[in-house]
C-alpha positions in Angstrom: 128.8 140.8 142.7 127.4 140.5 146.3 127.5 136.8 147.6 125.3 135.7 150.5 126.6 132.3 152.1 124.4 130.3 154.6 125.0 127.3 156.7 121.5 126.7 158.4 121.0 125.2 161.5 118.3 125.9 164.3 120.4 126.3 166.9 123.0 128.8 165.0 123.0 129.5 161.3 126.1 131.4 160.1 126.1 133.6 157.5 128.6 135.2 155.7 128.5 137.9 153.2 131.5 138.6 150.8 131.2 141.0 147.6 133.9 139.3 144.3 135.0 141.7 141.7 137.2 141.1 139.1 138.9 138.2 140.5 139.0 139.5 144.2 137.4 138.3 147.2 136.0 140.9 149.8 134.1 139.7 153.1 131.3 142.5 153.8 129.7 141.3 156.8 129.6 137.5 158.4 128.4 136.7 162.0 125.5 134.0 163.5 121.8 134.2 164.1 121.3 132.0 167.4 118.1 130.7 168.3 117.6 130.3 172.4 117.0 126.3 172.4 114.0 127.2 175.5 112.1 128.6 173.1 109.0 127.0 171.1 110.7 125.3 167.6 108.2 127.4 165.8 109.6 130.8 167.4 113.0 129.8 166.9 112.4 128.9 163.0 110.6 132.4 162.7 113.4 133.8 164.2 115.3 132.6 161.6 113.4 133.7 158.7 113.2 137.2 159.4 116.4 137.4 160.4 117.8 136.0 156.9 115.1 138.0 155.5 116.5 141.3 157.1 120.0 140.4 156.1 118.9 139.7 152.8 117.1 143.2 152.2 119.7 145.1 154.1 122.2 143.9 151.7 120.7 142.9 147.9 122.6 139.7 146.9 123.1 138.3 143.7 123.6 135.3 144.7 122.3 133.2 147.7 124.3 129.6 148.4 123.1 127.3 151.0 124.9 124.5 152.4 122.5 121.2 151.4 121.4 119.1 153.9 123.8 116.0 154.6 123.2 112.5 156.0 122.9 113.1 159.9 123.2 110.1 162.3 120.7 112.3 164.5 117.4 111.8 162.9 116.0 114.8 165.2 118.1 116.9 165.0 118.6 116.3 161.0 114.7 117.0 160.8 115.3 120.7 162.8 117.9 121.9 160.2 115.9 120.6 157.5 113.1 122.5 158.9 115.7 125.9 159.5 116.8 125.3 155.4 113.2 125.7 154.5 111.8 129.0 155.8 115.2 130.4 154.9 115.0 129.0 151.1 111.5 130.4 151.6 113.5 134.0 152.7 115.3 133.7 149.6 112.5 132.7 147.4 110.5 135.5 149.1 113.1 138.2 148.0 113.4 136.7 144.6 116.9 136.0 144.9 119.4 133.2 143.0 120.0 130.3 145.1 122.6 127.2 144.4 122.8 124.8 147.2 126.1 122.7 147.4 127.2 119.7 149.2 129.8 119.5 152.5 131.9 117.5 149.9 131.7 120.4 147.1 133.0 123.1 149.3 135.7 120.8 150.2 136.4 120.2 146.6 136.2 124.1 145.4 138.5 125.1 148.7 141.0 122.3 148.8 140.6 120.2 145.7 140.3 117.1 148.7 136.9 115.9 149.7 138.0 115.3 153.2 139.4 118.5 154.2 139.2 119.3 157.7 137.3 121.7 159.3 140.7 123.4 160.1 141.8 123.2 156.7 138.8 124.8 155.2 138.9 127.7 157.9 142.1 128.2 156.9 141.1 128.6 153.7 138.5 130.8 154.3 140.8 133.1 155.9 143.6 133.4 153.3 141.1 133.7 150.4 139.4 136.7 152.1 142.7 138.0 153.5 141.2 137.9 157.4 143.5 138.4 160.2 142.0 135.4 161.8 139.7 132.7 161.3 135.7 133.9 161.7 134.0 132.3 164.6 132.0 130.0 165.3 132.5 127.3 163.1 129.0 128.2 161.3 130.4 131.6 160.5 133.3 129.9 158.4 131.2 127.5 157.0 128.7 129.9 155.4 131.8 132.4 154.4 133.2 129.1 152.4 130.1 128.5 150.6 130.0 132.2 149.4 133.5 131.8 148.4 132.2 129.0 146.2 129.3 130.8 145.0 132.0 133.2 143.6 133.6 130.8 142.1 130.8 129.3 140.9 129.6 132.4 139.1 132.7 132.9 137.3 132.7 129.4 135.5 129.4 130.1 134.8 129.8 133.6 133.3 133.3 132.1 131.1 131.2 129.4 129.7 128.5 132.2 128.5 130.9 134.0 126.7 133.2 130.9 125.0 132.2 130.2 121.2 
């Protein structure tokens, strides 16, 4: 199973592709689509969209999970991500694929079993459970590779539920 992982923002959204097979954990391809901040906001979000949309029809996921949006104390800049989540759940939508969104606090949870992990902690995680020499950079990189990582995880409580009588 293929595993797309996004953590949108305007400025940079990461994105990390990992494939999970039989109980392993494989990164593909991870990296960041940045935005130049002198640009018009609607270049920068269109910039965004095809980009996800290229990564998404380069690679066929089977699954697409997007960090949700959490409480910012910067209203403005709360409303620019919200604005980068939508044209790429409209990407997603547009390519038909399965999306599950999750919380900061649940990829803390699936990673650490702690809610308030660091960022450190969860990098670190990141980078055992894919077996990386070092920790992916930036920070948006890691974040979306953790939320694939949960995606996998995700999928295979789903598919040992299916099959229990």
């Amino acid at each position: 199973m293929i595993i797309l992982g996004i953590d949108p923002g305007l400025a940079r959204t990461g994105f990390g592709l990992i494939e999970a097979e039989k109980g392993s954990l494989r990164a593909l391809d991870y990296g960041c689509i940045s935005t130049n901040p002198k640009m018009p906001l609607t270049r920068r979000l269109k910039k965004v969209f095809l980009d996800i949309k290229n990564i998404i029809k380069k690679n066929n996921p089977d699954l697409i999970v997007i960090e949700e949006l959490f409480f910012a104390k910067n209203a403005k800049t709360a409303i620019k991500v919200g604005q980068a989540r939508g044209v790429i759940i409209l990407a997603c939508c547009e390519a038909k694929c399965e999306v599950t969104e999750l919380t900061p606090l649940q990829v803390k949870m699936f990673l650490t079993s702690y809610g308030r992990a660091s960022k450190k902690q969860i990098q670190q995680m990141v980078k055992l459970r894919l077996n990386l020499e070092e920790i992916p950079k930036p920070d948006d990189t890691a974040d979306a590779l953790a939320l694939a990582i949960c995606g996998a995880k995700i999928n295979r409580a789903k598919l040992r539920n299916k099959y229990e009588i």
